[in-house]
C-alpha positions as CSV (number, residue, x, y, z in Angstrom):
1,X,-26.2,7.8,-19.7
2,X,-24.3,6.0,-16.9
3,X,-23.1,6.8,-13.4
4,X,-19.1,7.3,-14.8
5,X,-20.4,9.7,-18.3
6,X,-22.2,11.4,-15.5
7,X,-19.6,11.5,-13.1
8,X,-16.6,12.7,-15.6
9,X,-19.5,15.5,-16.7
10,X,-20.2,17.1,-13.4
11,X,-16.0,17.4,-13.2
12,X,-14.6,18.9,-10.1
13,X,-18.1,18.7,-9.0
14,X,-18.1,14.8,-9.0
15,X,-15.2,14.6,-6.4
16,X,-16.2,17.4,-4.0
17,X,-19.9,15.9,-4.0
18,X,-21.0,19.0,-2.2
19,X,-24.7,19.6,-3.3
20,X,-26.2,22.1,-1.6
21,X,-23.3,23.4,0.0
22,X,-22.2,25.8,-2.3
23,X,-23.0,29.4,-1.5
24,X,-25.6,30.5,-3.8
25,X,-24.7,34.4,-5.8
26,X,-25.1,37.1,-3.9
27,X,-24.1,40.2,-6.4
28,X,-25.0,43.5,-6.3
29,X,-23.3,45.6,-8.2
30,X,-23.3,48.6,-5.8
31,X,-21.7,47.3,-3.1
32,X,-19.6,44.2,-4.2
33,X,-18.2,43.6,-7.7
34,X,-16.4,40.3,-6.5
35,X,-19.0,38.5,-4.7
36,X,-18.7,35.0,-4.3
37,X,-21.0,32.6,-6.7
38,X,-20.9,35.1,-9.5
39,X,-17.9,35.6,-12.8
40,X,-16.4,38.5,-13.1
41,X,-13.0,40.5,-14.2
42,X,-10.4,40.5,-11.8
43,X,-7.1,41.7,-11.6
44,X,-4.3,39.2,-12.5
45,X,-2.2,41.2,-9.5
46,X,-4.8,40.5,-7.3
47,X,-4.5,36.2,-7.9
48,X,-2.2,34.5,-5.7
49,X,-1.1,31.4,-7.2
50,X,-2.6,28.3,-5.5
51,X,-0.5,26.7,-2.8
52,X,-1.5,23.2,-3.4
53,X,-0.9,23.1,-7.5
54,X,0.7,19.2,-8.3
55,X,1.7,20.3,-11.5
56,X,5.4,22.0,-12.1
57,X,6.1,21.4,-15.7
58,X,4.3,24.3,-18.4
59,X,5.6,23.8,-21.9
60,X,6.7,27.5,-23.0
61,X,5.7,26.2,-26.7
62,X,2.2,25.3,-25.5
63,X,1.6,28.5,-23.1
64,X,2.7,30.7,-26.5
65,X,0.2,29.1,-28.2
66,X,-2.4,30.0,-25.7
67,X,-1.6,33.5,-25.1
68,X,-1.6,34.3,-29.1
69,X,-5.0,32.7,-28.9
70,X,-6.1,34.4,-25.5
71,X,-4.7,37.9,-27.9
72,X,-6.9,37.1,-30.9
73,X,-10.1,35.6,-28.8
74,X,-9.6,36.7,-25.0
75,X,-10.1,33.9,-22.0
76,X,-13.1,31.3,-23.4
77,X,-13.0,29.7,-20.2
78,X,-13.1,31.7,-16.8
79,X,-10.2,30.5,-14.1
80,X,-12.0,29.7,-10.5
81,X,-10.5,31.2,-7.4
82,X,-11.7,31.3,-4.2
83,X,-12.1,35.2,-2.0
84,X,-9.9,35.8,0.9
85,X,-10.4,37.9,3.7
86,X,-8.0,40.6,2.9
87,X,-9.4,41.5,-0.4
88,X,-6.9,39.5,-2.7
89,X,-7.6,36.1,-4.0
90,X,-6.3,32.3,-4.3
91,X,-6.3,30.5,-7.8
92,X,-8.3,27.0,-7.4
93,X,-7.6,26.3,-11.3
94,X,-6.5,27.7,-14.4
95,X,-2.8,28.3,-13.7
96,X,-2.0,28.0,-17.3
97,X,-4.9,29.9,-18.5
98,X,-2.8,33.1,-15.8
99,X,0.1,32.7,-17.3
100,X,-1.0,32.8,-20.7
101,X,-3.1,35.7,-20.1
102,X,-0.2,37.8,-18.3
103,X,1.9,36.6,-21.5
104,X,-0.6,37.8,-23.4
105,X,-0.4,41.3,-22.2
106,X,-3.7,41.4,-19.9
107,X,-4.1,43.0,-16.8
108,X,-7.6,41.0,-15.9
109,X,-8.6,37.9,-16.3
110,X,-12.6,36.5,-16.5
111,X,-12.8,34.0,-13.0
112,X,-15.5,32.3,-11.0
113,X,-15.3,33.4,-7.2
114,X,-16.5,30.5,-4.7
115,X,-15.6,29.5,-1.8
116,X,-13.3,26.5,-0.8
117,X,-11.4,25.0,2.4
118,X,-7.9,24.3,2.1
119,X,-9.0,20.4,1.2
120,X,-11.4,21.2,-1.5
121,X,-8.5,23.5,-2.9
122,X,-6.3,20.9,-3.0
123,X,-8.7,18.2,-4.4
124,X,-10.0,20.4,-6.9
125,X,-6.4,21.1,-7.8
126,X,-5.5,18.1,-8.4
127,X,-8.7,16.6,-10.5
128,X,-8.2,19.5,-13.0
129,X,-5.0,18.5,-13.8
130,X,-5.8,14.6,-13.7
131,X,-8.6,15.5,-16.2
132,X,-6.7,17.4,-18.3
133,X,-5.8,16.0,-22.0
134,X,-2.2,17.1,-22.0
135,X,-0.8,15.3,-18.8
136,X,1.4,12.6,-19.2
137,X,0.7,9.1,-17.9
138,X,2.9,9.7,-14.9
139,X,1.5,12.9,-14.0
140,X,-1.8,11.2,-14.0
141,X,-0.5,8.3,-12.0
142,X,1.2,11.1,-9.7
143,X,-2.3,12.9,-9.2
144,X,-4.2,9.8,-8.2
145,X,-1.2,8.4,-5.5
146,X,-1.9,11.9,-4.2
147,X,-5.2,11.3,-3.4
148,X,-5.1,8.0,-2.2
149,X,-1.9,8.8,0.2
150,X,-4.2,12.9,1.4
151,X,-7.4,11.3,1.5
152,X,-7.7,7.5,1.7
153,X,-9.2,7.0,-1.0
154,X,-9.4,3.6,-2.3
155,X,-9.2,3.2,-6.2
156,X,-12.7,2.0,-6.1
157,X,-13.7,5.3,-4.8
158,X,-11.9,7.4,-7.3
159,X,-13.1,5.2,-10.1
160,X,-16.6,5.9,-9.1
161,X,-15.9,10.1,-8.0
162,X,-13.7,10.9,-11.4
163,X,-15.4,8.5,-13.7
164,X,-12.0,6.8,-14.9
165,X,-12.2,2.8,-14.7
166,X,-11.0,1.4,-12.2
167,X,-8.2,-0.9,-14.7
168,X,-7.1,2.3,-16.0
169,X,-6.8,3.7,-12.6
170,X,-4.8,0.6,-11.2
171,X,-2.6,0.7,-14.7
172,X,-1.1,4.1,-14.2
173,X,-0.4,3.5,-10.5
174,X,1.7,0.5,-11.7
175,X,3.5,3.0,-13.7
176,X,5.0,4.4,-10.5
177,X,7.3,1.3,-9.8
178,X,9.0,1.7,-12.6
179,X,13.0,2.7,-12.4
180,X,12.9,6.5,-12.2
181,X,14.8,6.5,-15.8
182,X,11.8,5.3,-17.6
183,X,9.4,7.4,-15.9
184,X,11.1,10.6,-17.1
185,X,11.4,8.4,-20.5
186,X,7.1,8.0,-20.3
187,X,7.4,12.0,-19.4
188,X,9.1,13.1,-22.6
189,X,7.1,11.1,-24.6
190,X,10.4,9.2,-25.4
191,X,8.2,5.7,-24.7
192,X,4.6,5.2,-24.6
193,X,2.5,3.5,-22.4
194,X,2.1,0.9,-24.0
195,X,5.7,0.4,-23.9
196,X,5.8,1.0,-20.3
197,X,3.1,-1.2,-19.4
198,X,5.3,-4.4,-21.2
199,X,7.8,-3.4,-18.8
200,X,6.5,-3.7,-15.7
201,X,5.6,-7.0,-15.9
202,X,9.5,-7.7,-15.7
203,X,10.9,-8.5,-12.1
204,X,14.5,-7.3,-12.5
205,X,15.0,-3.3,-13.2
206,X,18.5,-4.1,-15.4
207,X,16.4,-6.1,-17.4
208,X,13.6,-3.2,-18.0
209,X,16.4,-0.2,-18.3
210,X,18.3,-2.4,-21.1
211,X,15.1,-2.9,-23.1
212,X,14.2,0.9,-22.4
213,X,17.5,1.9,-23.9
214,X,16.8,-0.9,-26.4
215,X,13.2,0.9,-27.4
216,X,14.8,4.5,-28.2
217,X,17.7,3.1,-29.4
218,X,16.3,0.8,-32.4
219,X,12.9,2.3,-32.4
220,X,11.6,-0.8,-31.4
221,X,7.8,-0.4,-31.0
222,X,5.3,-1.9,-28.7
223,X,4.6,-5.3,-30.4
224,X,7.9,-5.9,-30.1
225,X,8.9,-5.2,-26.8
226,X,5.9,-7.3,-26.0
227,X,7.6,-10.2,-28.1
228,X,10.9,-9.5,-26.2
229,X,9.1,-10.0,-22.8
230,X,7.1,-12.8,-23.8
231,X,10.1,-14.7,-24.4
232,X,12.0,-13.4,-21.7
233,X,9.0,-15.1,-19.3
234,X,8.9,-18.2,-21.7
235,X,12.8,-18.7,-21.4
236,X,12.6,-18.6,-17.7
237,X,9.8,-20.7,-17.5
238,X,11.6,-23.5,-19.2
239,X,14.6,-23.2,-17.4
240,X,15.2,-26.5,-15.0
241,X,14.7,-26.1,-11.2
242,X,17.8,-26.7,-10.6
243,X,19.0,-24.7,-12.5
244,X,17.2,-21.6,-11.8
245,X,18.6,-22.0,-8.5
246,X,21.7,-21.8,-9.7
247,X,22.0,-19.6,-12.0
248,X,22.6,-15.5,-11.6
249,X,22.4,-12.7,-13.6
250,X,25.4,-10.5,-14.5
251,X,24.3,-7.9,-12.2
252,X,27.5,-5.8,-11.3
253,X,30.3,-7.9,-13.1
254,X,31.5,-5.1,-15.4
255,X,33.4,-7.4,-17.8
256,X,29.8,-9.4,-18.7
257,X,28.0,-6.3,-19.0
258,X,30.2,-4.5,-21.3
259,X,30.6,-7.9,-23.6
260,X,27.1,-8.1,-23.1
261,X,26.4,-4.5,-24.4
262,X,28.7,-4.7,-26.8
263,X,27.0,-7.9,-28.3
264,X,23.6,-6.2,-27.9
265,X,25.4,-3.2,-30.4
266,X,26.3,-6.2,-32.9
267,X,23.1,-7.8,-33.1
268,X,20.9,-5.4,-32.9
269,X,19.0,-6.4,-30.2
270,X,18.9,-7.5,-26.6
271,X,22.1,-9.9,-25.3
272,X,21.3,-11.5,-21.9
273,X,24.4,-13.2,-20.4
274,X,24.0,-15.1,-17.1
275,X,26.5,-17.1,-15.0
276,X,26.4,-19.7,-13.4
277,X,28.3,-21.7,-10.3
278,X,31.1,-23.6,-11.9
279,X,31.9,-20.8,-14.8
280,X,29.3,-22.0,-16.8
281,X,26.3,-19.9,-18.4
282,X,24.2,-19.1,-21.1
283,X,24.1,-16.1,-23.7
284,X,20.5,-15.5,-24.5
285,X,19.5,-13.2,-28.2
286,X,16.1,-11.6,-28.3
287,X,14.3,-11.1,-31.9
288,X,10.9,-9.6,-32.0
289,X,9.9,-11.6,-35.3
290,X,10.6,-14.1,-37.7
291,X,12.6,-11.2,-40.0
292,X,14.5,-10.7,-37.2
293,X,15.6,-13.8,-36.5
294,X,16.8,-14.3,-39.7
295,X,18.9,-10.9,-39.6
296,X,20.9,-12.6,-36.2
297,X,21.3,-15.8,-38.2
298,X,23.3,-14.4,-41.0
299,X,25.0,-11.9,-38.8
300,X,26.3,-15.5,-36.5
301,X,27.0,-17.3,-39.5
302,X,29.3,-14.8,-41.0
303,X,31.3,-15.2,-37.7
304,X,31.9,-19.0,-37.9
C-alpha cells in the first residue's frame, strides 16, 4: 500500500501526526465514567458545539435521513469530543451525527473522549469535513485555504498529511478565484467541476459569468463549454497585434450588452461583441459542434 492509501487511512490521525502523544485509557468504572481514551454515552446537553466548525450549511433533507436511520439503528459511528475542566464537553467532530441524534429523539449519544488543544480542535475540524463525501468542491477548496492561511502549510504538505494529490489539491484552490456567482453555482450543484474548471482558464470574469448563465441556461455540458473556451483562446490567438491592442470588450456599454444578450437569446449560444477605436468591431458566435453550427447557419440565412 503507499504512503497517500496509508495516509487517507489513519484520517484525522495523518494530519495531527501525534504518535505517542495521545493519552492512553484510564477507565475505571467506579470513579470516572467519562475518562479520557475510552467511548462511552454521554449526554447530548452536556456537548457544547465546537467553536472552530468551517462547515455552516446541513441539508434538513439529508439530517432527516440520518435521524430516521439513527431511530431504526442508533449512532454506528461514535462523535469525538474532547473533556473540559468543568465537567461538560466540546465536540471535535460529528456535528451532523448531534443533530440527527437530538432530531431523532435521543438524550445521549455514543462519543470518544480525548484530549485536544484548541489547534488540534481546529485541524481536526476541518479534515473531517474536507474528507467527508458530501462536501462540495468549494467547501473543500475552503477547508484546504484554511489550513494553508492557520498553519502555513504548503500544498505539498497537505498532499502528503491528507493523502489527496497534490493536482487535485491545487485544482480546488483555483476554484476560489472564480466570480463569487459561480462559486454559489458549484455550491448548488447548478455546475459541476468540470464546468468550473473550463472556466477558469478565462481571463475576463464577464466572459466566465456569460458562459455560466449560458451552462444552466441551454444545459450546455462540459464538452461543450470546453469547445466554447477553446475557441474563445483560438480566436484571440489569431487576432493581429495590432489589433489586439486596439480592440476592447463591451465591458459597461449597456446598448452592446443588451444587443449582445439579446443576440445570445436568438442564437442560442454565446454572442461576443467588441469595439474597436474608430467604430469598428467584430460580433463573434460560439457553437460547441458541427450540429450546431449548422443550427446558427440556418437561423442567419433566414435573416438575409
Amino acid at each position: 500500500m503507499n504512503a497517500k492509501k496509508r495516509a487517507l487511512g489513519k484520517g484525522l490521525s495523518a494530519l495531527l501526526d501525534n504518535t505517542g502523544t495521545e493519552v492512553q485509557p484510564r477507565y475505571d468504572i467506579e470513579k470516572d465514567l467519562h475518562a479520557v481514551g475510552t467511548v462511552a454515552n454521554v449526554s447530548l446537553k452536556l456537548v457544547d458545539s465546537n467553536p472552530f466548525q468551517p462547515r455552516t450549511d446541513f441539508d434538513e433533507e439529508s439530517l432527516q435521513e440520518l435521524a430516521a436511520s439513527i431511530k431504526e439503528q442508533g449512532v454506528i459511528q461514535p462523535i469525538t469530543i474532547r473533556k473540559l475542566d468543568d465537567g461538560k464537553f466540546q465536540l471535535i467532530s460529528g456535528e451532523r451525527r448531534c443533530r440527527a441524534a437530538l432530531l431523532a429523539g435521543l438524550t445521549d449519544i455514543p462519543a470518544y473522549i480525548r484530549t485536544a488543544n484548541d489547534q488540534e480542535m481546529r485541524e481536526m475540524a476541518i479534515v473531517e469535513n474536507i474528507q467527508r463525501e458530501n462536501l462540495n468542491p468549494i467547501e473543500i477548496a475552503l477547508g484546504y485555504q484554511q489550513l494553508i492561511e492557520d498553519y502555513k502549510f504548503t500544498q505539498e504538505v497537505l498532499s502528503e498529511r491528507l493523502g489527496k494529490s497534490r493536482p487535485s489539491i491545487s485544482n480546488h484552490l483555483r476554484l476560489l478565484k472564480l466570480p463569487g456567482e459561480v462559486q454559489i453555482g458549484l455550491r448548488q450543484e447548478l455546475i459541476s467541476m468540470g464546468h468550473a474548471r473550463a472556466l477558469i482558464t478565462l481571463d475576463d470574469v464577464q466572459t466566465q459569468l456569460d458562459i455560466f448563465h449560458d451552462i444552466i441556461a441551454q444545459g450546455l455540458s462540459v464538452r461543450d463549454v470546453e469547445e466554447i473556451v477553446k475557441n474563445l483562446s483560438d480566436a484571440k490567438e489569431n487576432e493581429p497585434d495590432s489589433v489586439n491592442k486596439k480592440a476592447t470588450k463591451v465591458g459597461n456599454n449597456k446598448r452592446y450588452h443588451d444587443l449582445q444578450k439579446s443576440l445570445s437569446d436568438f442564437y442560442g449560444s454565446k454572442v461576443q461583441i467588441k469595439s474597436r477605436l474608430g467604430g469598428k468591431g467584430s460580433i463573434v458566435i460560439n457553437f460547441s459542434s458541427e450540429e450546431d453550427l449548422e443550427r446558427i447557419l440556418k437561423l442567419v440565412q433566414k435573416q438575409e
